[in-house]
N, C-alpha and C positions, 0 to 999 in steps of 0.2 A: 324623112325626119325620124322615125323610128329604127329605119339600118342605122344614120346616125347616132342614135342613140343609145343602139343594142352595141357600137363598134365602143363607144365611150365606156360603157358598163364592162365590155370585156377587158380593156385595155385600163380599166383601175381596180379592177378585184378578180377577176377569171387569171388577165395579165401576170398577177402578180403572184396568186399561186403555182402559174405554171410555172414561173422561174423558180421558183423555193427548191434549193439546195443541200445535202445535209452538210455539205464544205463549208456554208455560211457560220456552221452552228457555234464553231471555237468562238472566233472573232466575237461575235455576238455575246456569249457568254461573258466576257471580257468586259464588251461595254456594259452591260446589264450591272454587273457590280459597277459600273461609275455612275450606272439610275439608281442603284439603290444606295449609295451613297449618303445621298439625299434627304435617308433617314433621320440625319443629326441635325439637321440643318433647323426646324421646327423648335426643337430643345432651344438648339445656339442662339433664335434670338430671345427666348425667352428667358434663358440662363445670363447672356449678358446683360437685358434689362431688369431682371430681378438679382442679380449678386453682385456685377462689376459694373463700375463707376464711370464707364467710357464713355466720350460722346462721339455724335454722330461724323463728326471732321476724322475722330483716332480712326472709328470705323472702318471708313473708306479709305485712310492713310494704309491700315493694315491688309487692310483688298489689294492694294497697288505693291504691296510687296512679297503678298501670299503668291499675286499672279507672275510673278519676273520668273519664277522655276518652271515656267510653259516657254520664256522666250528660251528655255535650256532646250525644248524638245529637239532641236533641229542636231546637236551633237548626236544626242537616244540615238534620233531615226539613222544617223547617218552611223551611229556604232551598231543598229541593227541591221543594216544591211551588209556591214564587214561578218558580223560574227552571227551570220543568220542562222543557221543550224543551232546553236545554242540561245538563242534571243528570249527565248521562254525563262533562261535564269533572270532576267530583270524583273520577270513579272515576279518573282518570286523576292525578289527584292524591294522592288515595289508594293509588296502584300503584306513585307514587314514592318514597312514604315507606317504604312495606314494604320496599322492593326496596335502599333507604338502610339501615334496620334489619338487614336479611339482609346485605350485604356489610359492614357492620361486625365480626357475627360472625365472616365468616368473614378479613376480615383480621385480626381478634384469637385466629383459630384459625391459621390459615398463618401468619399475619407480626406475631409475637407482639412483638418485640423492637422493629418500627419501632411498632407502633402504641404501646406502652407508654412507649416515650420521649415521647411526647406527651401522653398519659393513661395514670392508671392503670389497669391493667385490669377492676378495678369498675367506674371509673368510666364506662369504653366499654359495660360490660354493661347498666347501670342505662339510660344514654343509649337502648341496643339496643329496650330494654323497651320505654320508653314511648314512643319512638316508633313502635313497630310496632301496640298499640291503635290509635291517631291515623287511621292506615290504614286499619284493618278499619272503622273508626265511620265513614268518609266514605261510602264503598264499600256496608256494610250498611243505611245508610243510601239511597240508592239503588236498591239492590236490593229494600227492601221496598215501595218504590214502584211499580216494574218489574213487582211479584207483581200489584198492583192491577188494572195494565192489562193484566197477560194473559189475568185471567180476566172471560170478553165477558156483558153482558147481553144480549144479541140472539141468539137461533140463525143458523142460515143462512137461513133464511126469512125472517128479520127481526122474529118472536116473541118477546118479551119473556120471559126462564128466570122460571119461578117462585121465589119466596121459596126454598124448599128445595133447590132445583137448584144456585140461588148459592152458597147454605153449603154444600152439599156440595161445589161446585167451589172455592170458597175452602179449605174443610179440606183439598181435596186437595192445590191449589196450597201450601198452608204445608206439608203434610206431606212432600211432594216436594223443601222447599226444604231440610226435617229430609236427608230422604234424597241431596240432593247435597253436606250437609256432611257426613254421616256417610260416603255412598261415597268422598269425597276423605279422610276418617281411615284408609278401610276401602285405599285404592292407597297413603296412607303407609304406613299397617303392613307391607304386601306390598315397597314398597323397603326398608323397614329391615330386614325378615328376612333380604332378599336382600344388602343391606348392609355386615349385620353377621355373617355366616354366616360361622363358624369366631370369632369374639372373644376367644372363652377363651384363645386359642393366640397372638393379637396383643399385638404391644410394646405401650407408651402412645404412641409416637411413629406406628405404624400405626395407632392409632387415630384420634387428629388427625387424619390424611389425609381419615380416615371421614367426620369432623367436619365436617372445611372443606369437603371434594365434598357432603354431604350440604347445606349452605345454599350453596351454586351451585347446586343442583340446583332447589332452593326457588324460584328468582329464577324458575319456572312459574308462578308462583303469580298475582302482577302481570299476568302477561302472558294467564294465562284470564281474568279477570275484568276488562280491558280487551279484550278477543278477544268477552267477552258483550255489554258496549256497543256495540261495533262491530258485530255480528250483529241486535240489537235496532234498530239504526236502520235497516238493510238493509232489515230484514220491514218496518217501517214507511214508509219509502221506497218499497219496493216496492207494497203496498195502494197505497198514496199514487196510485200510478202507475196502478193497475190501476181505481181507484175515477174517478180524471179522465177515462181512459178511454173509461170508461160511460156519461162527461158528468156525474157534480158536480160540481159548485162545486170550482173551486180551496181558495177561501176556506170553504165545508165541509166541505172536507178536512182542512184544517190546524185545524179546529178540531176534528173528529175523530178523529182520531189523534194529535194533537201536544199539546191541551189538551182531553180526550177531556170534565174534568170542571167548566170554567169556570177563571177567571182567581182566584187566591190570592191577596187583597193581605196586604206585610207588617204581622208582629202586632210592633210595638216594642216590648210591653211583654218578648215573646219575646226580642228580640236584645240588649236593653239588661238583661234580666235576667240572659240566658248573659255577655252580655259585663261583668257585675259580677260574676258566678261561676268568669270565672275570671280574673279579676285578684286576686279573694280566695283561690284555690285556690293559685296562683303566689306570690301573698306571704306565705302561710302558711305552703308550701311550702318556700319558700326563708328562712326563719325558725330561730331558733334555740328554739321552744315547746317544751313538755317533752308537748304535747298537742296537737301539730299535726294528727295525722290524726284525732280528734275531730274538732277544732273547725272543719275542713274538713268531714268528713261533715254534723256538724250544720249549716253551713251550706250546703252543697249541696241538704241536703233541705228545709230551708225554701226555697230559691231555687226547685228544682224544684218543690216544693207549691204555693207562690206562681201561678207559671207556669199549672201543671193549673189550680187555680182562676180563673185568665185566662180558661183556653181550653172550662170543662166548660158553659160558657152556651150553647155550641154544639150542643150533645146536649139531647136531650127528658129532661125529669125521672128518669125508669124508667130510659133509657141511662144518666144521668148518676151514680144512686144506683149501678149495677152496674159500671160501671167500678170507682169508687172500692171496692168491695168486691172485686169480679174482682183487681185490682193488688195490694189488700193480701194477698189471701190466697199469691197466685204471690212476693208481697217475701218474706211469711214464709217460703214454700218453700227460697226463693234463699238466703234468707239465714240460713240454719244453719254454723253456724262446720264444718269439716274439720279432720282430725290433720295436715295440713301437711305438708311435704317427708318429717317423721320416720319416716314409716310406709313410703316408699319406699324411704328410706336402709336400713331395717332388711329389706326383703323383699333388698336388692341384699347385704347385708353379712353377714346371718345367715344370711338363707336361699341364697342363691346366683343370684339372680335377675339373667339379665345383660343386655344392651341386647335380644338377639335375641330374649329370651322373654318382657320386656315389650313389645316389639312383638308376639308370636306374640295376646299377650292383646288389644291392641291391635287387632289383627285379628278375633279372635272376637267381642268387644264391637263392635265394627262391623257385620258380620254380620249378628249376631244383632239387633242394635236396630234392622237394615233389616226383618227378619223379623217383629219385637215388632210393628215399627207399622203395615207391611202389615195383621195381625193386630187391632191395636187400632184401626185407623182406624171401622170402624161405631160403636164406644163413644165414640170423642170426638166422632163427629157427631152423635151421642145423648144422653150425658149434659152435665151439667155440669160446666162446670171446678173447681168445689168436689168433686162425685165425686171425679173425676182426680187432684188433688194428694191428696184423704183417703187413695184408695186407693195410690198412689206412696208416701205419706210411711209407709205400714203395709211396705209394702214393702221400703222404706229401711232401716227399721230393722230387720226379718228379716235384712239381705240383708247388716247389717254383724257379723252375729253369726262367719261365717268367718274376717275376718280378727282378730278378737278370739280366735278359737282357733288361730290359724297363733303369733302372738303367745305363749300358752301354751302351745303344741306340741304341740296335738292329733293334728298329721302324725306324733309321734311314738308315738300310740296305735291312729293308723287304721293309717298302714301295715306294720305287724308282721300286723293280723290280715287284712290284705287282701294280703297277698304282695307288697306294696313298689309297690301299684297309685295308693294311696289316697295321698299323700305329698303332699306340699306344693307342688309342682308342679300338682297332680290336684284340688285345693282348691281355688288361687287360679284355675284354670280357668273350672271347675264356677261358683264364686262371679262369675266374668266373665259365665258363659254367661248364667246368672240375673236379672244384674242391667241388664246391658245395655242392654235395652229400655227402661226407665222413666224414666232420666234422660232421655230426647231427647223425652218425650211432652209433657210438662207443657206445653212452650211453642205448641203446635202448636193446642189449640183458643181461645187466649186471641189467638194472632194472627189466626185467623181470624174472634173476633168483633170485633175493628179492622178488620178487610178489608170485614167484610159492613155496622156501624153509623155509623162515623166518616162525617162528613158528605163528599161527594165530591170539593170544591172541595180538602177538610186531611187527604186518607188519612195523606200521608206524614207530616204536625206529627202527626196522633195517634200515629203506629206509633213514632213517636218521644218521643211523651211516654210513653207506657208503656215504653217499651225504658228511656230515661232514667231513671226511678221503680225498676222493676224493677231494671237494674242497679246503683243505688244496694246494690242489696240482695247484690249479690259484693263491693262495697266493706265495706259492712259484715260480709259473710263473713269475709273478709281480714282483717279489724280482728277479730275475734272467733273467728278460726284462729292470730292473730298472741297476743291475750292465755291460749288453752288451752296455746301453746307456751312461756309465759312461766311459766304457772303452775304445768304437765307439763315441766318439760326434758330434750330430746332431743337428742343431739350424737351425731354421725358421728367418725370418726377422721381425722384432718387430720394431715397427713405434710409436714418442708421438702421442696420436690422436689427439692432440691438433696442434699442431705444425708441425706434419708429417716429424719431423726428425730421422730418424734410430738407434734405441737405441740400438739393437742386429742385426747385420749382418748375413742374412742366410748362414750357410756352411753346405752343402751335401758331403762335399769330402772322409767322412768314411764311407759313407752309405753303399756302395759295400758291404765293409770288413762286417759291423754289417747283411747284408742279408747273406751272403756268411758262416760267421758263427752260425747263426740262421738257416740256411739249413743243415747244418752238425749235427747241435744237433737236429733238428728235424728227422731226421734217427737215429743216434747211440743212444739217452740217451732209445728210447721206445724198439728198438731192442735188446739192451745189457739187461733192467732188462726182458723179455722176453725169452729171454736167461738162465738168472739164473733162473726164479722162474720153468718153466717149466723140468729144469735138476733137482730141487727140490723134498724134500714131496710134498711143497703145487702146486703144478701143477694142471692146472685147465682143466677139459674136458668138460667142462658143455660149 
């Protein structure tokens, strides 16, 4: 019992030091600005329930078109592995669009009056959104390339790692890459406490100020994950230098470090099918249809389907079957509809919940999910990704039963008998601390069998055909968060600012129903395709 237990203790925290890399650092870097990202997001819902007039349907309508620029990733990954020696210019591209997105904000938060004569203020918002995915998909894209080549086949000796050495250094490397987005959520949360410390007691004009410094503050964000580019070609530069040296080949050099995995030629049926995807997404887009974000998803996912069936000829049979079953079961995952903005509106309104305490949660669930996966890492280099999501999705749905009693006011039962301990406050904690973990895991062993199977010439096109597929699956979220708020309606109380008369009355009184059924599809839709694809060919054991 205790060798057992001392083997467990090595193998989740001893384990994981020993692998730590300085190769990991770029990549890492990279993600760490998409944690801190994260930063605006606190403002954003506060900004559109106190200035802009949307409801909870636009919301989620805008979710589902902000996320279509991740079904673009699959073009990125596969133009990063053509033109990989230069692939760092996107991040740098991608660092200008964010940093575009970010000062729009905050000139629509300081200088409300010059930018609105130009645009309305939606309409700057809307603009804000989608251009800032555009960013992260250049950028993520990149980055998950970057993971590839940190992690070395060769020891120092020049030993070729075994089979399992790999995957385990690959799960670590993606786990690591969970953990620098989560540590960059886990230093927002710590600025926004610090932030917004005392809010209760501020104007709305002091809080603005909050607003606008808070995305100035943000414009780090571009600038770490351009600072990892830069750092990444140094180390490789450097080797570079140090490998001539010793007297290689110039010319084996560069093809060691620079195209570690052979030359990628372009796949056209890739670029002309992204680039029919999104001339259909833009004129759909821009269309007056009464079913526009339909007939966009459905088209997106035949185009993306299309695409994988180009590219699965590349993979040996067995790979080939277990992608296509691996993907489907992580889409179903994803793609469970959410109660939407309404549930946020209602913890800020009913319950009292103010910027600093959803950041304080913000902070624990960060935490804690660094802690969950520390913890969970031996399991996902052990089981299967079908495990993982069963057990997550069981999870899920435990785990929403909290805010389903915050909602009927179980705070009102526990804390009388707990001496005013147990309250609502004490819940939504507890329910943070819980849950935490499981959302950041799922994705972690599914990228590392792209890291370890995708042929070596197309790491980065695969990591992006799955990223593409899978995130079809928030699009469809969006879409399917967008029609429970259509069918639940939830409204906030909407004030003229001018005037401060009640232009929309708040009504909570469906909320129940839309948690209530957002808990039941968060168990059955992930369990049921789980179900099928495993009674399947493509049943996955990897």
């Amino acid at each position: 019992m205790i060798s057992s237990r001392t083997n467990w203790m090595h193998d989740v925290f001893a384990g994981l030091i020993e692998q730590l890399r300085w190769s990991y650092l770029p990549p890492l870097m990279v993600y760490l600005a998409y944690g801190i990202s994260g930063l605006t997001s606190i403002v954003g819902t506060f900004f559109v329930k106190e200035y802009l007039d949307l409801s909870a349907a636009f919301l989620a309508g805008l979710g589902f078109w902000a996320g279509i620029p991740w079904a673009l990733k699959m073009p990125v990954g596969h133009l990063v592995d053509i033109i990989w020696k230069w692939k760092g210019a996107l991040v740098y591209l991608g660092a200008g669009l964010i940093a575009a997105s970010l000062l729009i904000m905050y000139g629509l938060i300081a200088h409300t009056a010059e930018m609105t004569a130009i645009m309305p203020a939606t309409a700057w918002f809307v603009l804000s959104v989608l251009l800032s995915p555009l960013g992260y998909v250049l950028q993520d894209a990149v980055a998950d390339a970057m993971t590839v080549e940190a992690v070395p086949v060769l020891d120092e000796n020049g030993e070729a790692f075994s089979e399992e050495a790999i995957k385990t250094m690959h799960t670590t490397m993606q786990m690591l890459g969970r953990f620098a987005l989560i540590g960059g959520l886990a230093l927002v949360a710590i600025v926004n406490i610090t932030m917004f410390d005392g809010v209760g007691s501020m104007s709305q004009a002091e809080k603005a100020v909050i607003y606008a410094d808070i995305h100035l503050i943000a414009l780090i964000v571009p600038a770490i994950s351009v600072a990892g580019v830069i750092l990444g070609g140094m180390m490789l530069r450097r080797r570079a230098k140090d490998l001539i040296s010793a007297g290689v080949d110039r010319a084996e050099v560069d093809k060691m470090l620079f195209r570690p995995d052979g030359e990628a030629t372009p796949n056209w049926w890739i670029f002309g099918g992204s680039l029919a995807f999104g001339a259909f997404t833009i004129t759909v887009g821009l269309s007056d249809l009464a079913f526009s974000q339909e007939i966009v998803f459905t088209g997106s996912m035949a185009i993306v389907c299309f695409l994988i069936a180009r590219l699965l000829p590349e993979l040996a049979p067995p790979q080939r079957l277990a992608l296509i079953g691996t993907s489907t079961i992580v889409f179903f995952f994803r793609a469970v509809p959410g109660p939407g903005p309404g549930s946020t509106w209602f913890e800020i309104d009913q319950l009292g919940f103010d910027q600093q305490f959803i950041s304080v949660l913000t902070l624990i669930s960060a935490l804690l999910a660094l802690v969950g996966m520390v913890v969970l890492r031996p399991l996902m280099a052990s089981r299967s990704i079908a495990y993982i999501v069963a057990l997550l999705t069981v999870f899920a749905g435990i785990l929403s039963l909290p805010n389903i009693g915050l909602y009927y006011g179980i705070q009102d039962w526990t804390a009388p008998l707990t001496g005013g301990i147990v309250d609502a406050r004490f819940i939504a904690i507890l329910d943070t601390a819980i849950e935490s973990p499981l959302a950041q895991v799922s994705m972690i062993p599914m990228l590392a069998w792209i890291a370890r199977n995708a042929p070596p010439h197309l790491k980065a096109t695969f990591f992006a055909v799955m990223a593409s597929f899978v995130n079809l699956a928030l699009s469809a979220r969006a879409m399917g968060t967008k029609y429970m708020n259509e069918i639940f309606l939830v409204t906030r109380e909407v004030k003229d600012r001018t005037t401060g008369e009640v232009q929309v009355p708040a009504d909570y009184s469906e909320l129940g129903y839309l948690l209530i059924a957002v808990a039941v599809l968060t168990v059955v839709i992930p369990l049921t395709a789980i179900a099928v694809v495993q009674a399947s060919r493509f049943r996955t054991r990897d």
